[in-house]
C-alpha positions in Angstrom: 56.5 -16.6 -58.0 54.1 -16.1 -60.7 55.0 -16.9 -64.3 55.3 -13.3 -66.5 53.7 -14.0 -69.8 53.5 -12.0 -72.9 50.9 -12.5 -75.5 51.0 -12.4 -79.5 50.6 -9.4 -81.2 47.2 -10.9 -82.5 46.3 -11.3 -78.7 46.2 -9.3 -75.4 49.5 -8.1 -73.4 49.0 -9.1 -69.9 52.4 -7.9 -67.5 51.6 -9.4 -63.9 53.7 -8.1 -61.2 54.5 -10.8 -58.6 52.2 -10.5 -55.7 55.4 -10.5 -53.2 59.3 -11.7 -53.4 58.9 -14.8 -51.7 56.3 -17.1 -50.2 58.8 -18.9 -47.2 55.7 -18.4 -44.9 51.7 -17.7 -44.4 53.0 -14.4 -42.8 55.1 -13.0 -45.9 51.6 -14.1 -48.4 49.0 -12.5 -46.3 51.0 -9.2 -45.6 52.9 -9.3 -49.3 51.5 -6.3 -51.0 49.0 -7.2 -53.5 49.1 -5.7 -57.0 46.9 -5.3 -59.8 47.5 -7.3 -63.4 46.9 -4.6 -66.2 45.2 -7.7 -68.3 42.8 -6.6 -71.4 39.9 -9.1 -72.0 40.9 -10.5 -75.7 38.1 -8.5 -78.4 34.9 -10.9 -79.6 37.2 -11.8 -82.5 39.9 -13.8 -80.9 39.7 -16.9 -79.6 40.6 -18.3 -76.2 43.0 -21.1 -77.3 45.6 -18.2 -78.4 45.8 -17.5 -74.5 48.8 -19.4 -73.0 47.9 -21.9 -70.0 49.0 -20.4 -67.2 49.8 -23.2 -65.4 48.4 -24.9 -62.1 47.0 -22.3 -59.1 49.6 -22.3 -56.4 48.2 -23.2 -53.3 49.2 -20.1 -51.2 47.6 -17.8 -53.6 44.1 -19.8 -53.7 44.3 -19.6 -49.8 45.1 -16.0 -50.3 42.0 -15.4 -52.8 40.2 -17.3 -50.1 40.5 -15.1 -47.3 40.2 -12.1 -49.1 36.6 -13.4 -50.6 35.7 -14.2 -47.1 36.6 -10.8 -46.2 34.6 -8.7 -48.6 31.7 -11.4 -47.8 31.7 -10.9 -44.1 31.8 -7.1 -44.8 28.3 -6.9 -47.1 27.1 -9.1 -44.7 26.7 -6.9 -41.7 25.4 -3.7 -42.1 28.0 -0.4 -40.8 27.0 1.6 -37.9 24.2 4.2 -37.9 25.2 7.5 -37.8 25.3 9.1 -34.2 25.3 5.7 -33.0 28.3 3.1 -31.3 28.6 -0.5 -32.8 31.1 -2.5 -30.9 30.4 -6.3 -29.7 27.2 -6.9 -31.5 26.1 -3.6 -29.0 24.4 -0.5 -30.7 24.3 2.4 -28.6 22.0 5.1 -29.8 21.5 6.9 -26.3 21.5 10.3 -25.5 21.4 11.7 -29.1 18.2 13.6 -29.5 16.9 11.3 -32.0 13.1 11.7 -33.3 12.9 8.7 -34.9 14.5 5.1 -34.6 17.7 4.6 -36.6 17.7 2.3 -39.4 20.0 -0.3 -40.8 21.5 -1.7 -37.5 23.7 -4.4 -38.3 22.3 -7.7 -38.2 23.8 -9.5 -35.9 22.9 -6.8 -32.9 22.0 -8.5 -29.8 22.0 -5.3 -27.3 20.2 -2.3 -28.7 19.5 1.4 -26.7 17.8 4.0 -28.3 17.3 5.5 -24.6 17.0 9.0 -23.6 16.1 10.3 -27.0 12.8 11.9 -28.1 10.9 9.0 -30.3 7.6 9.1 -30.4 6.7 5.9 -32.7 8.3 2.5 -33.9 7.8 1.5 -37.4 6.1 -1.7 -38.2 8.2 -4.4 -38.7 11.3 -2.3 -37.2 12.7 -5.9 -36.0 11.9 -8.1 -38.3 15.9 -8.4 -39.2 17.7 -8.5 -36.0 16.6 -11.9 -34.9 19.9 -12.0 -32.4 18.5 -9.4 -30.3 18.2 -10.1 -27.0 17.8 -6.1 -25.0 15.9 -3.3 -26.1 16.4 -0.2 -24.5 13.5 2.2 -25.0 13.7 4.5 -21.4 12.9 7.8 -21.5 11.2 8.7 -25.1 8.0 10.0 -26.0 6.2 7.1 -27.0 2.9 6.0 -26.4 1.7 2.7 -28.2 3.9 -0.1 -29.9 2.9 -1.7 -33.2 1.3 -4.4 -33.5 3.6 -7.6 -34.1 6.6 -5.6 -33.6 8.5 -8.7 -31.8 7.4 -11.1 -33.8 10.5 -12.5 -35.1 12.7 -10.6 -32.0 12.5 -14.4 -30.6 15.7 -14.2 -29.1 14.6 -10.9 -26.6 14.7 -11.5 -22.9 14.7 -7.9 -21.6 12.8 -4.9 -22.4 12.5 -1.1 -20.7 10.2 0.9 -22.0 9.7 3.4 -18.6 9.7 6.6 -18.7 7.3 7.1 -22.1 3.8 8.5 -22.2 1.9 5.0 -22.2 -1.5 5.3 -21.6 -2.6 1.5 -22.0 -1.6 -2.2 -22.7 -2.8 -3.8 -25.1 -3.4 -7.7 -25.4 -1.1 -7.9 -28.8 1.8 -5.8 -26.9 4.1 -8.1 -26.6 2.8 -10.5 -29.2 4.8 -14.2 -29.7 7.6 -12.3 -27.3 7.6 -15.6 -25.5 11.4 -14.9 -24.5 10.7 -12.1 -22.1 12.0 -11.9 -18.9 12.0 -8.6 -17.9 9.9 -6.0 -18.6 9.9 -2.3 -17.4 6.8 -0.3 -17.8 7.6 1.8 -14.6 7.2 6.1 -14.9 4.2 5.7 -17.3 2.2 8.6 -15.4 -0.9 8.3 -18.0 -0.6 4.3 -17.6 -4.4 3.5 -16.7 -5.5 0.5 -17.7 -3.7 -3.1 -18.8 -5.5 -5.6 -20.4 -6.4 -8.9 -18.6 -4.7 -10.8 -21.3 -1.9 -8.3 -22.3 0.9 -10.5 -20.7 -0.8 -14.1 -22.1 2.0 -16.2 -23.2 5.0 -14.8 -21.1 5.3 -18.3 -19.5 9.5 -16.7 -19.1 8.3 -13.2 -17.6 10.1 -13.2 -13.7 10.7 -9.2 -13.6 7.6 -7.1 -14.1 7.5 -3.4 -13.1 4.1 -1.4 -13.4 5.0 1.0 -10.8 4.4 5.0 -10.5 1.8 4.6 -13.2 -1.7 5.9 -13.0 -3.3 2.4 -11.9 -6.0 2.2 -10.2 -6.9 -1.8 -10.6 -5.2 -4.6 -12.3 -6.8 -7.7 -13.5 -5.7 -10.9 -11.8 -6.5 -12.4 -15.3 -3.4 -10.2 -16.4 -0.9 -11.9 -13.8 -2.0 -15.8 -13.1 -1.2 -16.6 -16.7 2.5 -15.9 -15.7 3.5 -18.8 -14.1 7.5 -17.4 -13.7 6.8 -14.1 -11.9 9.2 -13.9 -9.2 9.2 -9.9 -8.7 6.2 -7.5 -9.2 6.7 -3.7 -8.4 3.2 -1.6 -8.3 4.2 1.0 -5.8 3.5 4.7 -6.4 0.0 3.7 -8.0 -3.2 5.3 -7.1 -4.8 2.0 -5.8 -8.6 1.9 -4.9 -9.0 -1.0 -2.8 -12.4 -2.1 -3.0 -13.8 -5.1 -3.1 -12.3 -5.7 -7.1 -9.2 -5.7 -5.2 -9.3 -8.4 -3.3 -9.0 -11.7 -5.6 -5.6 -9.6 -6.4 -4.3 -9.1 -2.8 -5.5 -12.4 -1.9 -3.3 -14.3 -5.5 0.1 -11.6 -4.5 0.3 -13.0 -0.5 0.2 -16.6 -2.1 2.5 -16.5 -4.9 5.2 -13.4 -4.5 4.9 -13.5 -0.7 5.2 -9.3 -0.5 7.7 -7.7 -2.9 9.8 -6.2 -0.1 11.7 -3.3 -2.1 7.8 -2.3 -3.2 5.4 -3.0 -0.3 5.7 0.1 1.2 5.1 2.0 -1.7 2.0 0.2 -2.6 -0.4 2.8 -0.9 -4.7 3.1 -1.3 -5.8 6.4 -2.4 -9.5 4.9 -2.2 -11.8 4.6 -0.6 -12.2 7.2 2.3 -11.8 4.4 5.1 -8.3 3.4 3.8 -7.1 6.4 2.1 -2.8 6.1 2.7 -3.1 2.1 4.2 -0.6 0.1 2.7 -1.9 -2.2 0.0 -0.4 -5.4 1.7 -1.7 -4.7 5.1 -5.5 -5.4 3.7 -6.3 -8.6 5.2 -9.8 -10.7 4.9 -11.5 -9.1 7.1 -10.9 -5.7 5.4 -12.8 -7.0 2.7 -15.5 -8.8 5.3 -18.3 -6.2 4.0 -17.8 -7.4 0.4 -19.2 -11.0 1.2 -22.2 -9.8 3.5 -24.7 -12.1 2.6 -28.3 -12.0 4.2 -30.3 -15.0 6.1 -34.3 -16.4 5.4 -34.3 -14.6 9.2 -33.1 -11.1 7.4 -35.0 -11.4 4.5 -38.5 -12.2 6.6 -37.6 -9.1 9.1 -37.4 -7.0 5.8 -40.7 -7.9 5.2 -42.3 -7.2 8.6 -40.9 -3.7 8.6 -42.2 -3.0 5.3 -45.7 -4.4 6.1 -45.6 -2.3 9.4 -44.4 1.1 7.3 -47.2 0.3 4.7 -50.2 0.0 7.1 -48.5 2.5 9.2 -48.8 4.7 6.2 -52.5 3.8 5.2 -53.8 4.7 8.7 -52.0 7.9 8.6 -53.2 8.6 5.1 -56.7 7.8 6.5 -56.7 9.8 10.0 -55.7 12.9 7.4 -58.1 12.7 5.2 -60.6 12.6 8.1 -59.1 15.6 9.9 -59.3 17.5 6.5 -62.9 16.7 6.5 -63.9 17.6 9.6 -61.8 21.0 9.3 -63.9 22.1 5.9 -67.0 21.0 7.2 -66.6 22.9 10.6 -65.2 26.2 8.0 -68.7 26.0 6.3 -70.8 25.8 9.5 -68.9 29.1 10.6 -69.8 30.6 7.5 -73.5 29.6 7.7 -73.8 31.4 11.3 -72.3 34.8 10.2 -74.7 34.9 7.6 
């Protein structure tokens, strides 16, 4: 028990209750009810050697002290839970809440985040610069329709991202900028998705998962896919493919390296041109694309010449055998005229 000690009347009064009847275990110290000492600091006047010494710490109280500093620590440490939001096992669930912006001050340790099925339209910069342990992001079914640049820089940690169902009309090449973690992304349901840059995946050397499909795509780069050395699944299904002859170093990299995605093959369909309009876009073959590589002979090129030697004296001689029937016709017309007169 703690020592009960009573000042001078030239010093402070300092009555400290004990903090519980016994110490016989850890149990009875950390559940002992902890009260207050009503201690005045001594005025600027009197000095410190009037204050009795109080004697040496008692080690159950300075593990006591301990615990409860680690407490309030660990406490400021992490942030508390947005409002409308769920923090439990370093998940944040901000889902289905009609939210128009993102929430801030998630705690920091987050690893799983989803702001899905809300109505965000933009991401700050630098929204996730703080929660280095995050490892999902769960951005489905919002309203937005560009990223900022550099937003995963320091998100080194993320392996998965969804970001279907939004209103994205492009790809950038800084998208997913020093997001070297990635493993799956989801850009699927992007109906005003037309174009992605050749190098908008360049350092995704993780990436296996990739979904682009039921976009508005007409052609994708093969400079955007053979940096991604991982890809083990590519959906493109639902696109509006034209399959001309741009498609073809595509088609031909896809048979060699994913060997037909078969939960998206048949939904890969050509909308263009005429001659394949509805064909599957893995049932092109080589010789669909024959016309692309028609190259013409010293044979070719001389017939080409002929023919248009032939047509030009061709057209001479009839130029000539006109101009002499239109001389012969005015000169006969005058003659006429002469008689009658």
């Amino acid at each position: 028990m703690l020592r009960s000690s009573t000042f001078t009347d030239s010093g402070p009064r300092c009555n400290c209750l004990p903090v519980s009847q016994t110490l016989d275990s850890m149990d009875t110290v950390l559940m002992g009810s902890l009260q207050h000492c009503c201690c005045q600091l001594p005025k600027m006047g009197d000095t410190w050697a009037q204050l009795p010494w109080p004697g040496p710490p008692h080690p159950a109280m300075l593990l006591v002290s301990l615990l409860l500093a680690a407490g309030l620590m660990h406490s400021d440490a992490g942030t508390s839970c947005p409002v409308l939001c769920t923090c439990r096992n370093q998940v944040v669930d901000c889902s289905s809440q009609r939210l128009f912006s993102v929430p801030p001050d998630l705690p920091m340790d987050t690893q799983n985040l989803s702001l899905a099925h809300n109505r965000i339209t933009a991401v700050p910069p630098g929204y996730l610069t703080c929660y280095m342990e995050l490892r999902v992001l769960d951005l489905r079914n919002n309203s937005l329709m560009e990223l900022p640049r550099g937003l995963f820089l320091h998100a080194k940690r993320l392996a998965h991202l969804d970001l279907s169902y939004n209103n994205f009309s492009h790809v950038p090449a800084d998208m997913f900028q020093e997001a070297h973690g990635l493993v799956h992304i989801d850009l699927s349901h992007n109906p005003w998705l037309r174009r992605v840059h050749p190098q908008a995946f360049q350092g995704l050397v993780q990436l296996r998962d990739l979904d682009l499909s039921y976009g508005g795509l007409a052609f994708l780069s093969l400079e955007a896919l053979e940096g991604l050395p991982g890809l083990v699944t590519l959906q493109i299904g639902g696109n509006p493919w034209v399959c001309g002859c741009t498609m073809e170093p595509l088609l031909k990299w896809l048979r060699n390296r994913i060997q037909r995605c078969t939960a998206d093959s048949q939904l890969a369909e050509c909308r263009g041109p005429p001659e394949v309009e509805g064909a599957p876009l893995f049932s092109l073959t080589e010789e669909s694309f024959k016309a692309c590589h028609l190259t013409l002979t010293l044979d070719d090129y001389l017939f080409i010449a002929f023919v248009g030697f032939v047509v030009s004296i061709a057209s001479v001689a009839t130029n000539f055998l006109l101009g002499i029937t239109a001389n012969c016709c005015h000169r006969w017309s005058k003659a006429s005229e002469e008689e009658e007169i």
